[in-house]
C-alpha positions as CSV (number, residue, x, y, z in Angstrom):
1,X,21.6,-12.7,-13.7
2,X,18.7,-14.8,-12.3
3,X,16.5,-14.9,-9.0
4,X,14.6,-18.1,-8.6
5,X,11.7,-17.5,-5.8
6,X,11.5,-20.3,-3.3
7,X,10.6,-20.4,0.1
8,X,8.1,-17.6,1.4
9,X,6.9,-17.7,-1.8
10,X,3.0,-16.6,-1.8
11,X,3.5,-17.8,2.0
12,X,4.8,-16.4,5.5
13,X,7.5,-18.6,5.8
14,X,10.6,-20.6,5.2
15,X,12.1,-17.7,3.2
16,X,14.6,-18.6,0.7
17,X,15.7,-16.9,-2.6
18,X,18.4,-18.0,-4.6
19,X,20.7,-15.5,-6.9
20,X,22.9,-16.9,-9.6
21,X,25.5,-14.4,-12.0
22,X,28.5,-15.3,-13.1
23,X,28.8,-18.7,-12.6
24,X,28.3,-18.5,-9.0
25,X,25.7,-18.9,-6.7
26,X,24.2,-17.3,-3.3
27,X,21.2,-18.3,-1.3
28,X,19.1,-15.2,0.0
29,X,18.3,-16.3,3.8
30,X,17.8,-20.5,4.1
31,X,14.6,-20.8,6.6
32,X,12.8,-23.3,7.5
33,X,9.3,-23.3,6.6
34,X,6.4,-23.7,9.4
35,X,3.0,-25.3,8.7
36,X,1.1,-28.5,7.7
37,X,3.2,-31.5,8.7
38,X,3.3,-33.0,5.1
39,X,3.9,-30.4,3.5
40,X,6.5,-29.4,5.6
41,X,8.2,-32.4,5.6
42,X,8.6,-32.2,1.9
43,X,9.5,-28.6,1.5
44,X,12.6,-28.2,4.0
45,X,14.2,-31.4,2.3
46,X,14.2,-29.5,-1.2
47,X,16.6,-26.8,-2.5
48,X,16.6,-25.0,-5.4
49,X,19.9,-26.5,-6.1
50,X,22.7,-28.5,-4.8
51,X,23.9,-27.6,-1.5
52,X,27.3,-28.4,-2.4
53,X,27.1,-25.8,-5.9
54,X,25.9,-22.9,-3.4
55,X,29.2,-20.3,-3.0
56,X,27.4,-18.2,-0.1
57,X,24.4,-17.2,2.5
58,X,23.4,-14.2,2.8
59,X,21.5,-14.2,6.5
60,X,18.7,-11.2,7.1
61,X,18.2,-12.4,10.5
62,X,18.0,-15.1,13.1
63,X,14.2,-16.3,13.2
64,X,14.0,-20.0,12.5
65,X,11.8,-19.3,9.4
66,X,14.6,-17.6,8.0
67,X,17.6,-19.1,9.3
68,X,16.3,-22.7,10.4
69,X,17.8,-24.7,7.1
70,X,21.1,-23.7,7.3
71,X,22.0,-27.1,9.4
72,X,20.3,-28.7,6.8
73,X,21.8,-26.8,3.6
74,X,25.3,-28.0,5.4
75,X,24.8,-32.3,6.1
76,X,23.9,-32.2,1.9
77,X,27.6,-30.3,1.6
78,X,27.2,-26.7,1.6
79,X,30.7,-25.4,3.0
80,X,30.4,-21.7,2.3
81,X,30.6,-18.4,4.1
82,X,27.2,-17.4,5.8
83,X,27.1,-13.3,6.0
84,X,25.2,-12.1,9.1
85,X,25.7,-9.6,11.9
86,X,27.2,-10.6,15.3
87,X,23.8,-10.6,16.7
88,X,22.4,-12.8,14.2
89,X,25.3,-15.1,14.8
90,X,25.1,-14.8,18.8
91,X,21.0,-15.6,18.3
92,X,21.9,-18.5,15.8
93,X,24.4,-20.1,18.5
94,X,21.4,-20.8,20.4
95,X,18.4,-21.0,18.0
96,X,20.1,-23.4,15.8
97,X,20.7,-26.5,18.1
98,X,18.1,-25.8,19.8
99,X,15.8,-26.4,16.3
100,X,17.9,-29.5,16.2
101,X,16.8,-30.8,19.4
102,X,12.9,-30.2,18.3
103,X,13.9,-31.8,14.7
104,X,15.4,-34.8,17.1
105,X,11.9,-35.2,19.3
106,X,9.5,-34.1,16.6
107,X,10.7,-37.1,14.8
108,X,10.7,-39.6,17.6
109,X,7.0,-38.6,18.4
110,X,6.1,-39.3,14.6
111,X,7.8,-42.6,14.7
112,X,6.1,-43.7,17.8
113,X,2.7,-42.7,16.5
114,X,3.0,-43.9,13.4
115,X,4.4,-47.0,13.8
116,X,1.3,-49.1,14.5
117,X,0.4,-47.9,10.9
118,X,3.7,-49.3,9.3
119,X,4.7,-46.3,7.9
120,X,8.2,-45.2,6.9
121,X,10.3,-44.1,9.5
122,X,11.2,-39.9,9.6
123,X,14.4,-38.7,9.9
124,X,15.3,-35.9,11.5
125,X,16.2,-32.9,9.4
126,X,19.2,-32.3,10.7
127,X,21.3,-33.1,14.2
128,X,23.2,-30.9,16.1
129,X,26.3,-31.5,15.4
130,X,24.8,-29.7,11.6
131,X,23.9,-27.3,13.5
132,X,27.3,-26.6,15.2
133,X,29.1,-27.6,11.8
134,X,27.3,-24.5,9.9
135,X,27.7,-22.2,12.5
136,X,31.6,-22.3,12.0
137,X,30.9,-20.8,8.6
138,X,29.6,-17.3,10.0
139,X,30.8,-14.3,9.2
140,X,29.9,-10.8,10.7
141,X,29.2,-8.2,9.2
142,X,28.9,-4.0,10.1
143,X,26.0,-2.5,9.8
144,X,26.5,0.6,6.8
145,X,29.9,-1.0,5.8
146,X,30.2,-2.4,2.1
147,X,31.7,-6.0,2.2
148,X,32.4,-8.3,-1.0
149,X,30.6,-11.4,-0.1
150,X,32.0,-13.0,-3.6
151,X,33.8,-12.0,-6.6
152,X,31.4,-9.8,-8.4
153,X,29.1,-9.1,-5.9
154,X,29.6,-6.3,-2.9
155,X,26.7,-6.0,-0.3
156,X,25.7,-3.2,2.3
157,X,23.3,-4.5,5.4
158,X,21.5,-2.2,7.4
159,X,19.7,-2.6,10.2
160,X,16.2,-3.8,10.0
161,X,14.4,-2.7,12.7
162,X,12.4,-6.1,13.3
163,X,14.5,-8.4,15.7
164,X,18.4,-8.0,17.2
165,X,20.6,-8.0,14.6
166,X,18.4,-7.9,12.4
167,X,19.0,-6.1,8.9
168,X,18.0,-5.5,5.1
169,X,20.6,-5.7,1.9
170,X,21.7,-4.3,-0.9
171,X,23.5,-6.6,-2.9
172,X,25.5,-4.6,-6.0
173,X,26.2,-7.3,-8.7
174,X,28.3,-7.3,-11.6
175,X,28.1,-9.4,-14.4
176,X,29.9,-8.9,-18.1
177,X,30.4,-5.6,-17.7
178,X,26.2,-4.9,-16.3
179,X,25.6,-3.8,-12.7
180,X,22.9,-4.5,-11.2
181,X,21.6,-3.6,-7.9
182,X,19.3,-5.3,-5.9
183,X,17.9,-5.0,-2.2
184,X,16.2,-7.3,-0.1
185,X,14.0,-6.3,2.9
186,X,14.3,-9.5,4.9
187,X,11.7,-9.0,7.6
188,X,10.9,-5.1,7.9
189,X,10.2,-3.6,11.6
190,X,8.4,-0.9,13.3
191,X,9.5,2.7,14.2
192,X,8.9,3.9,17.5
193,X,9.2,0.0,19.2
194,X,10.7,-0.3,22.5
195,X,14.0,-1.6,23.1
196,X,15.5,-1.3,19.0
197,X,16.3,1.3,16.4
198,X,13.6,2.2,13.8
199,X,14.6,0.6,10.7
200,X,17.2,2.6,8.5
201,X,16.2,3.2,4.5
202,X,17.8,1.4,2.0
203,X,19.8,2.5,-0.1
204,X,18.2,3.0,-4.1
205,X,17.8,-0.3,-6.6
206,X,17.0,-1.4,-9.6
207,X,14.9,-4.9,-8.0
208,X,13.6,-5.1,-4.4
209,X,12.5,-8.3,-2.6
210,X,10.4,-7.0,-0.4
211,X,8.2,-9.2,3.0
212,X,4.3,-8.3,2.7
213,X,3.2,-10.2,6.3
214,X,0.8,-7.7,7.5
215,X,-0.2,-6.1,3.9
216,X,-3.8,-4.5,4.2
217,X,-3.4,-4.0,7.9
218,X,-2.8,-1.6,10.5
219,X,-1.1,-1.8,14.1
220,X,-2.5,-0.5,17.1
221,X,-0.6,2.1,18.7
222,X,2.4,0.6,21.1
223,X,0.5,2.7,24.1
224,X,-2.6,1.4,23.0
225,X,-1.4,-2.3,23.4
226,X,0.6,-1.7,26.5
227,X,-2.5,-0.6,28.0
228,X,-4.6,-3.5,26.8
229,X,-1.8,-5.9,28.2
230,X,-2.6,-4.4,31.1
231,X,-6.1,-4.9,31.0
232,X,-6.4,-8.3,30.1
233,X,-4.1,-9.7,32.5
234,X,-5.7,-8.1,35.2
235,X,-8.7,-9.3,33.9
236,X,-7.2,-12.6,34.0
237,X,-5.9,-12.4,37.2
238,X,-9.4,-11.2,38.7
239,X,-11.4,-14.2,37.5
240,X,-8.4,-16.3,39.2
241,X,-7.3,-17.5,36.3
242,X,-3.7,-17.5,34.0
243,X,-2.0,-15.9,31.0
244,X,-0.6,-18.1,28.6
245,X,1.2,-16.1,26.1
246,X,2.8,-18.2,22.6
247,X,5.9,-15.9,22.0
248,X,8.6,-16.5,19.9
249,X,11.7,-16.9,22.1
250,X,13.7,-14.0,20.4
251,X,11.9,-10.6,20.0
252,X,8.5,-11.2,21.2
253,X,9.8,-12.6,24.5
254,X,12.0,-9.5,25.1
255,X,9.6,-7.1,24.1
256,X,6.6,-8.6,26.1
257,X,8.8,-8.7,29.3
258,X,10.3,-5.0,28.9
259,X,6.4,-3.9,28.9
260,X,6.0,-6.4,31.7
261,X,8.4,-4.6,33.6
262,X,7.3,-0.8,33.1
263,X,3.8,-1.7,33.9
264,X,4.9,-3.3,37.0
265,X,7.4,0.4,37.7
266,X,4.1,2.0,37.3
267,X,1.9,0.2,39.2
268,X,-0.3,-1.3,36.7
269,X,-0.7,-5.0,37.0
270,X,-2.1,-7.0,39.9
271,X,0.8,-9.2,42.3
272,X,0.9,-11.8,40.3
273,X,4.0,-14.1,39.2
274,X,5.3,-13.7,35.7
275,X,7.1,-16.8,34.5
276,X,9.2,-16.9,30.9
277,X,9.0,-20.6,30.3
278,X,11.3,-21.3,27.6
279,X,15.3,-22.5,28.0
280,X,15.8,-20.5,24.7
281,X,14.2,-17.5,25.5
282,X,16.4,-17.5,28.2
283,X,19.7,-18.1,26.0
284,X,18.1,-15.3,23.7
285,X,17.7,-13.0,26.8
286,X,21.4,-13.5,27.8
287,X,22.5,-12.6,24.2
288,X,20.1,-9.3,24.2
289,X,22.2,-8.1,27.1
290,X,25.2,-8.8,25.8
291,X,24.2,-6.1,22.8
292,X,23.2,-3.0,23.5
293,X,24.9,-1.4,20.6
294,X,21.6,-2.4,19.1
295,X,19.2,-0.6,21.8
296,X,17.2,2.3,20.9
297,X,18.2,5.7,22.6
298,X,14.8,5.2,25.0
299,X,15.7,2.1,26.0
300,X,18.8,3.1,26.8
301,X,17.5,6.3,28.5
302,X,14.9,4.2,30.8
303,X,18.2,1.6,31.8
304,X,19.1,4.5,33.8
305,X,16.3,4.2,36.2
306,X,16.0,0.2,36.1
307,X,19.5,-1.0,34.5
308,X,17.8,-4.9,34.2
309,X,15.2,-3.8,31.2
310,X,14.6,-7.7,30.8
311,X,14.1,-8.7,34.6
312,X,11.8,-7.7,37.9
313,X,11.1,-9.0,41.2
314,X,8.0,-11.2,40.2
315,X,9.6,-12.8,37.0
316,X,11.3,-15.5,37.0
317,X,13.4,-17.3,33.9
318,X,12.6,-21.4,34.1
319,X,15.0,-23.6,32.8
320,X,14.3,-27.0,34.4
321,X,11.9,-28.9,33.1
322,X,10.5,-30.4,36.9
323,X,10.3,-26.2,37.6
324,X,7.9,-26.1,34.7
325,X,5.5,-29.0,35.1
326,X,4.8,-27.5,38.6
327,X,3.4,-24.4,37.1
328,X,0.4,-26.7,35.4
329,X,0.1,-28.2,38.9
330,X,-0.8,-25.0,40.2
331,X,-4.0,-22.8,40.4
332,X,-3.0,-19.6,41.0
333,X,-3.4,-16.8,39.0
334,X,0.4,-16.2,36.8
335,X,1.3,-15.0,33.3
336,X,3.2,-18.0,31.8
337,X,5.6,-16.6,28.5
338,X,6.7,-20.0,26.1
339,X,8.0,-21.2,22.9
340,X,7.4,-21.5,20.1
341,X,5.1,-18.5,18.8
342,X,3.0,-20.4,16.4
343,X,2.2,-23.2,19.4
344,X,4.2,-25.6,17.4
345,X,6.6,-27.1,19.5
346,X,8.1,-26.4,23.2
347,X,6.6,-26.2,26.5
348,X,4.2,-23.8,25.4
349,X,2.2,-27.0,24.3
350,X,2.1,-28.6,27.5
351,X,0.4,-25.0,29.5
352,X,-1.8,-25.0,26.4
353,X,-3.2,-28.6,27.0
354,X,-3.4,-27.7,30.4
355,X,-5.2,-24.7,30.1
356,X,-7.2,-24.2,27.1
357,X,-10.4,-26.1,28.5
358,X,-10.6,-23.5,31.8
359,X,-12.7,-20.7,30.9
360,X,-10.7,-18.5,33.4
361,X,-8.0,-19.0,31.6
362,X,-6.7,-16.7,28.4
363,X,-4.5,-17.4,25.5
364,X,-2.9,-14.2,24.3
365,X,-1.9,-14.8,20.6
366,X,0.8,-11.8,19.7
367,X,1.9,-12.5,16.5
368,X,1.6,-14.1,13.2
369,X,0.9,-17.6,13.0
370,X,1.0,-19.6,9.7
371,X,-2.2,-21.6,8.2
372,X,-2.7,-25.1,9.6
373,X,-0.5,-24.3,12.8
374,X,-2.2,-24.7,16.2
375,X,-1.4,-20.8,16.5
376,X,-3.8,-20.0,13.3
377,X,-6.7,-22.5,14.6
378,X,-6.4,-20.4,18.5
379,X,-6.7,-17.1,16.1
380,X,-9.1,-18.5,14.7
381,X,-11.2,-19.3,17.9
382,X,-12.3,-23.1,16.8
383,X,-14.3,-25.0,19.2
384,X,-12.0,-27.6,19.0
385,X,-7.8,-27.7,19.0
386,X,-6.2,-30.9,18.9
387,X,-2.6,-30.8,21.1
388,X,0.1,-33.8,20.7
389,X,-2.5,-35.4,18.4
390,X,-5.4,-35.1,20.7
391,X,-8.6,-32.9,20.8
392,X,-9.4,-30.4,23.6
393,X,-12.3,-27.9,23.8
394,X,-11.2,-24.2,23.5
395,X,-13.2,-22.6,26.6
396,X,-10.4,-20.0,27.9
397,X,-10.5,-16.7,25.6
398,X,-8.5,-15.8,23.3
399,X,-6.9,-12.5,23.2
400,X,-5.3,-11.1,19.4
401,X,-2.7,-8.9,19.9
402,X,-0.7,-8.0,16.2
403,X,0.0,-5.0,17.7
404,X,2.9,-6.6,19.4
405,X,4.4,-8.2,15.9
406,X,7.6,-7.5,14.8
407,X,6.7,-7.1,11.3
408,X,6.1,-3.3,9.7
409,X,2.4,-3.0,8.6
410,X,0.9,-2.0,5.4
411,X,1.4,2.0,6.1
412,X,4.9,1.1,8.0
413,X,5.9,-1.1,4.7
414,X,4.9,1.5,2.0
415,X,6.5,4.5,3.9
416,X,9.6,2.0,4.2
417,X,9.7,1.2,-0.1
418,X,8.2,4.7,-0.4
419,X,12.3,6.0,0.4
420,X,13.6,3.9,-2.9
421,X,14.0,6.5,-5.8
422,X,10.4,4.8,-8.0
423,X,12.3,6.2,-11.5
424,X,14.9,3.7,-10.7
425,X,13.3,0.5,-8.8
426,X,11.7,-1.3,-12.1
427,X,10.4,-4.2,-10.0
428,X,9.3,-4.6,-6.3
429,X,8.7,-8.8,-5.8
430,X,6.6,-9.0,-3.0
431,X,7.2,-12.3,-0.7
432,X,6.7,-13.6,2.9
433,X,3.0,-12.7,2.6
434,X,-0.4,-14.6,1.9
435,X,-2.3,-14.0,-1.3
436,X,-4.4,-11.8,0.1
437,X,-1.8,-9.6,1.8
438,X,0.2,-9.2,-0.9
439,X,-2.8,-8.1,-3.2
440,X,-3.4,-5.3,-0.7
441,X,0.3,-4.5,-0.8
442,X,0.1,-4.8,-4.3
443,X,-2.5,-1.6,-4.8
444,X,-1.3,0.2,-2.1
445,X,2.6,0.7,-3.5
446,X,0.8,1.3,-7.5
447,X,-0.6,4.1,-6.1
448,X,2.2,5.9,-4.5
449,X,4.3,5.7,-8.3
450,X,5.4,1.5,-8.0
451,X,3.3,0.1,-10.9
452,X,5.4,-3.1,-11.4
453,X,4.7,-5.1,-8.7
454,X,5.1,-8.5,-8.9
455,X,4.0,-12.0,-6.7
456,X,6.2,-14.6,-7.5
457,X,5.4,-18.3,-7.5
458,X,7.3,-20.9,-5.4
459,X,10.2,-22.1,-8.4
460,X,9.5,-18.5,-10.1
461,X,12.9,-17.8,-12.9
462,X,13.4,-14.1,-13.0
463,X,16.2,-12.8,-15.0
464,X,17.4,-9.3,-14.1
């Protein structure tokens, strides 16, 4: 039995692991890795194998950086089954074409760019109709319920905790007469979040693959970050100026809207429009309310006051594109929600070019962003951003709320790992984290008993 580390790898994204036992092999996640053009470009065209030798995906959850290769892992031949929840399947219907779509204009902007430089033409990742070819390979899955994914190989999902349908596994493998178990934390969540369940334990391994986003760091309380919400857009509102929020369509959008709409039941925001700006988010939306099987018990407690958790009477879900270009023609004060959460692609680009030079303007960053993205240079406050290839001066403020991540931090994550029996788990292999958070990871889960803890490299050969 063999691991071989390869996307999210000493980085926060494109996670993808690949297992091999018996004579057969299974991809851990297939996601589509987010940051500097180039290097992009040549990382999602590489597996660590042939798509075609590949026997099965396991899926941790629908976020593009962990789902977003799967349309290209099936146009080079992979014809498997891909394991997920029904969530995760619903989400993917969307968020898969949809990430074709961007593949599709992102190249044609490229071309047309570089052209005058007579370089090579890019293709497109993958179209849509990869996109709707792989999703015919989904299978769902139960929460709790033991499935055999392949011969050899029986797996127990639970759920995660960090988006819908979201979930960790345990994969129990056999292999000439040795069984080995190993779990796999996909992307971790928070307890006491609105709208989902608090992440379930695991059950005990021998190996863990564990995320390490927000390693070294701790959340602000939710109340803490509800209020703030509060007090920046009314801050916003007061100089006359607009909210423009990055938020990844499924997740952050749902969340930041839910806390949109009990501020507003209690009073606390200023009569200002409220605009989610994203045709995705608004698919996403639709498949959040078709599962609440996945809500928290105080979610589902507050739906019977205000049964619409996702909607209110100044919010409004913008599909047309003509309906969003009029929102950058106007000057009154709104809170504008858009795609994509690093500021890579989507309409949030065009409220961002339109906006960042007005000092009354703010950008509220609330989540992770990778390095090089537009996302990590707002974070990072510089004086200049350049959007669609061109510079603008940063004058609006920036507002940096992690509070509102998805991901478990530090405390969150050990307490998580801290359940797994540490007499038993011989290695935890720490991934979808920078160097620096993992390191802090690292010390913090040696000193409560997990001495082996390893980094791995991208390409890294484990044997188990």
């Amino acid at each position: 039995m063999r691991l071989t580390f390869w996307g999210a790898a000493q980085t926060v994204t494109g996670s993808l692991h690949m297992l091999e036992f018996a004579g057969r092999r299974v991809f851990l996640d297939c996601g589509l890795f987010q940051g500097r053009r180039s290097e992009a470009r040549r990382w999602n065209r590489e597996f660590p194998a042939d798509p075609k030798s590949v026997d099965a995906v396991l899926l941790s959850h629908a976020h593009i950086d962990h789902s977003g290769l799967l349309p290209r892992l099936y146009r080079q031949g992979f014809r498997g089954p891909v394991f997920t929840t029904d969530a995760t399947r619903d989400l993917c219907a969307s968020m898969l074409p949809d990430s074709a779509h961007i593949q599709k204009k992102d190249a044609e902007w490229v071309n047309r760019r570089e052209r005058r430089r007579g370089d090579r033409r890019v293709v497109p990742l993958y179209t849509a109709d990869d996109a709707n070819g792989v999703l015919e390979l989904f299978e769902s899955v139960d929460y709790g319920t033991p499935f055999r994914a392949l011969p050899g190989l029986e797996v127990t999902y639970r759920d995660a905790g960090h988006i819908l349908g979201s979930a960790t596994m345990t994969l129990e493998i056999a292999e000439s007469g040795r069984t080995v178990k190993l779990g796999f934390t996909g992307d971790v969540g928070r307890g006491d979040r609105p709208i989902l369940r608090d992440p379930q334990p695991m059950d005990d391994c021998d190996y863990l693959i564990s995320e390490s986003t927000y390693g070294g760091k701790v959340h602000a309380p939710p109340e803490q970050a509800k209020a703030r919400l509060a007090e920046v857009v009314g801050a916003t509102a007061h100089r006359g100026g607009k909210v423009i929020i990055p938020a990844f369509a499924v997740g952050r959008t749902q969340e930041l809207v839910h806390r949109l709409d009990q501020l507003t039941n209690e009073g606390r925001l200023p009569p200002i429009p409220v605009f989610v700006d994203s045709p995705l988010a608004v698919n996403v939306t639709d498949v959040f309310r078709r599962h609440p099987e996945c809500y928290d018990a105080e979610l589902l407690e507050y739906m019977q006051s205000d049964p619409d958790p996702f909607g209110f009477a100044r919010l409004s879900y913008i599909r047309d594109v003509e309906d969003s270009k009029r929102l950058n023609g106007s000057r009154l004060p709104m809170v504008i929600i858009s795609a994509s959460g690093m500021a890579e692609a989507g309409r949030v680009l065009h409220h961002l070019r339109n906006n960042v030079e007005d000092e009354k303007n703010t950008i509220m960053m609330v989540g992770y962003c990778a390095p090089h993205t537009l996302g990590r240079r707002l974070i990072e406050r510089r004086d200049e951003v350049k959007i669609f290839g061109r510079p603008y001066a940063l004058r609006a403020e920036v507002e940096v709320m992690n509070a509102y991540s998805a991901h478990a931090d530090e405390p969150e994550l050990v307490r998580f790992i801290g359940h797994l029996d540490a007499d038993r788990l011989r290695t935890v292999f720490l991934v979808h984290g920078d160097e620096e958070r993992q390191v802090a990871l690292t010390d913090a889960l040696g000193a409560v008993g997990y001495p082996d803890v390893r980094r791995p490299e991208r390409g890294e050969v484990v044997e188990l």
